[in-house]
N, C-alpha and C positions, 0 to 999 in steps of 0.2 A: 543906542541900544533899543528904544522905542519903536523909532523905527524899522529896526530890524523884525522886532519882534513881529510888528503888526503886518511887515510885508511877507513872515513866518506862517500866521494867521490866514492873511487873507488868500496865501499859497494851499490850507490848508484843506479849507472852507470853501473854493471857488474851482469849478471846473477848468481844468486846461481849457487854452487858446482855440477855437477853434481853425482847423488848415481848410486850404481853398482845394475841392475835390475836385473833378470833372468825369463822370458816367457818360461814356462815349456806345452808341450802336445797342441802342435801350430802348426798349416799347415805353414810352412817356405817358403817363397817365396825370395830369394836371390837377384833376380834384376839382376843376371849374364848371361840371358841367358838360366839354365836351370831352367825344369821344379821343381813343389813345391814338399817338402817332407813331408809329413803327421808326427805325432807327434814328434816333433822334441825340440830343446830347442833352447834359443838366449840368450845371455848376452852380457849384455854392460855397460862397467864401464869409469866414469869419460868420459866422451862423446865421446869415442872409441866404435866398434864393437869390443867385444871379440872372440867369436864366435857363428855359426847355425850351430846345427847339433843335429845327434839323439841321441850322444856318451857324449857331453859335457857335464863338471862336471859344478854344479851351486856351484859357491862360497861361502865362509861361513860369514853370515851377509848380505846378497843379499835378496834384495825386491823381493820377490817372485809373480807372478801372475801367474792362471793357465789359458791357453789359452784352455783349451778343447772344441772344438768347433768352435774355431776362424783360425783366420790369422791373419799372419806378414808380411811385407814386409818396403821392402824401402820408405821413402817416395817420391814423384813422383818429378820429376824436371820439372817443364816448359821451352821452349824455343820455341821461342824468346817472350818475355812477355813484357809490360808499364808495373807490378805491382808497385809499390813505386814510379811513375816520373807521373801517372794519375788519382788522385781523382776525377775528374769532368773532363772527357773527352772534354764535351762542353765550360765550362770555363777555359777561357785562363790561368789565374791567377794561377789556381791549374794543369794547364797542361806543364809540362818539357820534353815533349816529342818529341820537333821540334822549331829549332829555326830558324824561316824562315828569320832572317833578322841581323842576327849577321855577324860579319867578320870571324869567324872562325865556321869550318866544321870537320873535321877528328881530333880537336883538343877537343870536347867536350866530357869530363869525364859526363857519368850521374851518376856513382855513390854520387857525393854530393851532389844530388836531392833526392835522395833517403828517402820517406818518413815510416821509419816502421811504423806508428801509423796510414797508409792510411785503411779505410773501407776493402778495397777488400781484402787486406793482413790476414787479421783472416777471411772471408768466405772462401778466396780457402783452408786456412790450415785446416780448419773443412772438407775441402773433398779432405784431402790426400796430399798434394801441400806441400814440405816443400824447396825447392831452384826454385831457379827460375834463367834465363838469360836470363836481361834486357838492351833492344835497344832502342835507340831514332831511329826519323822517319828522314830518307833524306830529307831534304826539300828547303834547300836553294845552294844544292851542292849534288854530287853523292854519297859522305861520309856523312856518318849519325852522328860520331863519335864513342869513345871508350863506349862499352856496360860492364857490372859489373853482374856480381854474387853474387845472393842474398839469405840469407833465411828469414824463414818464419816465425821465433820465435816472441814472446811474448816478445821483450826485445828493447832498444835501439840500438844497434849495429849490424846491419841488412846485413851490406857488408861482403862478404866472399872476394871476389877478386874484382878490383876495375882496370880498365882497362886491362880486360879478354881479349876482341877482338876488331877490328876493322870492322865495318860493311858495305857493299860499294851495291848503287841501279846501276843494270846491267839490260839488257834486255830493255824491253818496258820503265816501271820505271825511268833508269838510262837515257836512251833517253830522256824522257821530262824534266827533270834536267840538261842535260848537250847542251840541245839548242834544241831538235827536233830527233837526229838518235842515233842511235845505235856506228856508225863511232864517233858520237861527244862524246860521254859515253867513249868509250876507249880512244880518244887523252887527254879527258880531265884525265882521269887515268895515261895514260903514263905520261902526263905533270909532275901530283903531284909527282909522282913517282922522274921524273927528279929533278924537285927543291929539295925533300928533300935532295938526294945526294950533292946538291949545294951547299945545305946550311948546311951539313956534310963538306963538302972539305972547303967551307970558310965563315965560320958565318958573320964573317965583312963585306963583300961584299952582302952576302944574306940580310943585317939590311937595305943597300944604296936602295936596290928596295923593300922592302916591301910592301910599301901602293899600288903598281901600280900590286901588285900579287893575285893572289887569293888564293896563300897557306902563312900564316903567321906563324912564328916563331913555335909555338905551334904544327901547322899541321904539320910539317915537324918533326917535334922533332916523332909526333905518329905516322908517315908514316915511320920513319926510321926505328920504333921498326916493323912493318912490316916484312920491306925489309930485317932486321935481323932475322927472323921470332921466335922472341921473342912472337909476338902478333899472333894471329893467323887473318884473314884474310875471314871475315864470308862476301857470296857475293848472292846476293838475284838475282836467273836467271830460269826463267819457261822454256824455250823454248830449243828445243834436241841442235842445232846449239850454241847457246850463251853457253849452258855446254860446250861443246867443245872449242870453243873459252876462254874461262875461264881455262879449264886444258892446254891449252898451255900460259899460261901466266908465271909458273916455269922456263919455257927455257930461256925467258930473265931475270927473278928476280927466284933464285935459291932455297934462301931459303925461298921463300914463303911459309906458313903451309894454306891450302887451304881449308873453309866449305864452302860446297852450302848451301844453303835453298834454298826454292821452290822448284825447281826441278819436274815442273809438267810432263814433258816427259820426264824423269830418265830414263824410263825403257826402253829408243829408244835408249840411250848409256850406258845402265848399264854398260857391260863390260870393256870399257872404263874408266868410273869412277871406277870401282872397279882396274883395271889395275894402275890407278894414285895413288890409297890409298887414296881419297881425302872421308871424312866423310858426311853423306848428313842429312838435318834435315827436313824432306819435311811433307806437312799436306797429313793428312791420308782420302781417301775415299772421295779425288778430284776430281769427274768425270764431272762437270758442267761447261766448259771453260768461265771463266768470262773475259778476255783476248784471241786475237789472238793467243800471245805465248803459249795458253795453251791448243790449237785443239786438242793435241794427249792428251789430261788427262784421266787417268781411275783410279778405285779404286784399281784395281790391283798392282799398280806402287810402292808401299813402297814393297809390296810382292814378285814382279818379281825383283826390286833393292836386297831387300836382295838374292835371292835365287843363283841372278851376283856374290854374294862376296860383296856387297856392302856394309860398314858399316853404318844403316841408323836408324836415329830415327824422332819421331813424333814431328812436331811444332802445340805451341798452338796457334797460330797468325791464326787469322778467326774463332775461336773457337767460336761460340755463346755457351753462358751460362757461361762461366768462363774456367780458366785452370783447373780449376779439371775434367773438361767434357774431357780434355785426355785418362781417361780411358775407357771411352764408346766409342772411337774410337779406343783402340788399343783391346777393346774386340768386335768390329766390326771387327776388321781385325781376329783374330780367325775366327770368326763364317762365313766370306766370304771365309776362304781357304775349308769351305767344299761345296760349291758350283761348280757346274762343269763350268769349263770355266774360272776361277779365282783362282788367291792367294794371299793368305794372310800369315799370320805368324801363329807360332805354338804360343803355350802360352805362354812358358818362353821368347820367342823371343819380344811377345808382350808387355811383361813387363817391359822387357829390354827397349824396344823403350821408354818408358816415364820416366826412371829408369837410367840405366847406359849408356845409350846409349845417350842421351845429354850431360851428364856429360864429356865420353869419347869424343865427339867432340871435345873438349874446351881442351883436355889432362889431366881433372880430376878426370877421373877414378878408379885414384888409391886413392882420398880426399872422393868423397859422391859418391851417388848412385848406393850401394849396401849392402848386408847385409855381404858382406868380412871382416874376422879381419883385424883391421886397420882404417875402413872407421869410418870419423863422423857417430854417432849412430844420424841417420836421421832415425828413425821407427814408423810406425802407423800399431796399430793393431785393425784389424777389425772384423766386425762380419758373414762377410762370404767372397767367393772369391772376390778378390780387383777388378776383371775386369766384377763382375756384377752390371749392373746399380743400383739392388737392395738391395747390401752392404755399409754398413755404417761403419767410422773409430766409432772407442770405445774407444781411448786413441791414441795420437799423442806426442811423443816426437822428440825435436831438438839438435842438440850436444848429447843428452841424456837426458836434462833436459825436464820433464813433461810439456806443453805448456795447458794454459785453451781450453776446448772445447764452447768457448762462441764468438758471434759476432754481429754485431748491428742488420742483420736480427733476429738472433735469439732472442736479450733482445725487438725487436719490438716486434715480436709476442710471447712474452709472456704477456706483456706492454696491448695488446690488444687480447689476446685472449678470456675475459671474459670480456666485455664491461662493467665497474659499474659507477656511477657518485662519482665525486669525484674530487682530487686538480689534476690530469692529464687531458688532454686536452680529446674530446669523440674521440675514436673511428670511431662512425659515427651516424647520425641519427636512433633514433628506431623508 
């Protein structure tokens, strides 16, 4: 009877089986970098990529669809996103995005906030969005805490990784958090840095000063996974100087694994950054300095970053309209590299940027965001190129499993597309 129950349970709780598909006579888009391959095939079985190519056999008893006409591709990764930790950005209650008044800071997991059943979570997947990497906001401390890895599926179990990185506000930002300057931002970084090791060398002695610290047990436990660079070390800094300042920070903490975001004048120390290896995840087609930090912005900057050696992708953070709007930013950046006086990226390049390219920030590029044998079958196929505003997904799968194309915008405006009287509430006045 136990057993029953629990194989009940885990019936309950766990997504079906994923089936072996095969996408036969489909514009392939890999998400690697290069450009698409025109009729080509994709399979993916049991929530693996098998393979894309023009060569590949489709297996026998494989769900066949014919793509004639269409596209494939990866589904698209956001970074850095609130998806699952913000239904009601205004309401407190449903917002886990910042916790301005706790005792602990570089200690907060948001993946246990994590809501799959949040609204926004099935709109962005209707336009392409199937992982996302998700940050809480700095707000009572220069650490923000540990951010998690999520997708975008139809199911309860929404965490892919669950203290991915560690997120730290630098620059202007980091200054108003840590008293006023720039100087206060780092001593207060060096400090946490310092305690954790203390409280590595001797737990017992780190428990006698606790209350009187500003890093508690917790913080220090996640600051260690840092400083082993276990964690990676995601550091929000606009201005050419503060980048700098940041790539020497390895010298004294070694194994730091180091990502910028922002990165609004990138392209004043591409070389540099590319020279450190350090991954960059900065928004696309920033040329409107909303901050001092950010005088040198141009839209050019993800463009002249890559062209440095830089490994760089696109963040959805400032995104109006949603994370799916990523792709009308990385197919902006196409359409700027033919402009004289500017660059942009090639296409595959652009794809990458929302695709494999946040993914590989984080070191998971060998897991999702692409269509490589091996990778979770994260695919949406569409009905024309993924990077025109005027394409739409036709089918979205997660792991492999088929995901509904349905979401509460959508059941609105059907609800009310044809105003009649009746037990639903109107519409609106006739």
């Amino acid at each position: 009877m136990k057993r029953a129950f629990l194989l009940l349970a885990t019936m309950l709780t766990s997504p079906a089986a994923a089936q072996t598909v095969a996408i036969t006579n489909v514009t392939i888009a890999v998400g690697d970098g290069s450009e698409p391959v025109e009729n080509g095939t994709l399979v993916f079985q049991n929530g693996r990529i098998v393979g894309a190519s023009g060569t590949i056999a489709v297996p026998a008893g494989a769900e066949v669809i014919d793509g004639r006409g269409k596209w494939v591709s990866p589904g698209f990764v956001a970074g850095f996103s609130d998806l699952g930790i913000t239904d009601a950005a205004g309401v407190s209650e449903s917002n886990d995005a910042g916790a301005r008044t706790a005792p602990f800071n570089a200690a907060l997991d948001v993946s246990v906030a994590i809501n799959p059943a949040e609204v926004k979570i099935a709109n962005e997947r209707l336009g392409g969005v199937t992982r996302a990497l998700v940050a809480a906001e700095a707000s009572n401390s220069i650490f923000a805490g540990e951010g998690a890895v999520i997708d975008l599926g139809d199911d309860p179990q929404a965490v892919t990784r669950s203290r991915a990185f560690q997120f730290v506000e630098l620059g202007e930002g980091g200054g108003r958090l840590a008293g006023g300057s720039r100087p206060a931002a780092y001593a207060a970084l060096r400090d946490a840095f310092t305690q954790a090791q203390d409280y590595r060398r001797n737990p017992a002695a780190f428990g006698g000063r606790e209350k009187e610290s500003l890093v508690k047990r917790g913080d220090a436990e996640a600051l260690l996974r840092v400083l082993d660079g276990t964690v990676p070390l995601v550091v929000h800094v606009e201005r050419a100087s503060d980048i700098l300042t940041v790539l020497a920070l390895p010298r004294e903490y070694p194994k730091l694994k180091l990502v910028l975001t922002g990165a609004s004048e990138g392209w004043m120390v591409a070389r540099e950054i590319a020279a450190a290896r350090v991954p960059v995840i900065a928004a696309a087609l920033a040329d409107l300095p909303a901050q001092f930090e950010q005088l040198g912005a141009t839209e050019s900057n993800v463009g002249r970053m890559r062209a440095a050696g830089v490994q760089v992708a696109l963040a959805s953070t400032g995104n109006n309209g949603g994370e799916h709007n990523l792709r009308q930013y990385a197919g902006n950046l196409v359409a700027i590299s033919k402009v004289p006086g500017h660059t942009g990226l090639t296409w595959g390049q652009a794809l990458a940027s929302i695709t494999s390219g946040p993914a590989a920030a984080l070191g998971m590029d060998g897991e999702i965001g692409s269509l490589r044998a091996g990778r979770r079958a994260d695919v949406v196929l569409w009905d024309g190129d993924p990077l025109e505003i005027g394409s739409a997904p036709v089918s979205v799968w997660i792991d492999g499993r088929a995901q509904p194309m349905r979401s509460r915008q959508k059941a609105l405006r059907d609800r009310y597309l044809v105003p009649t009287e009746g037990a639903l509430p109107k519409a609106y006045e006739r």
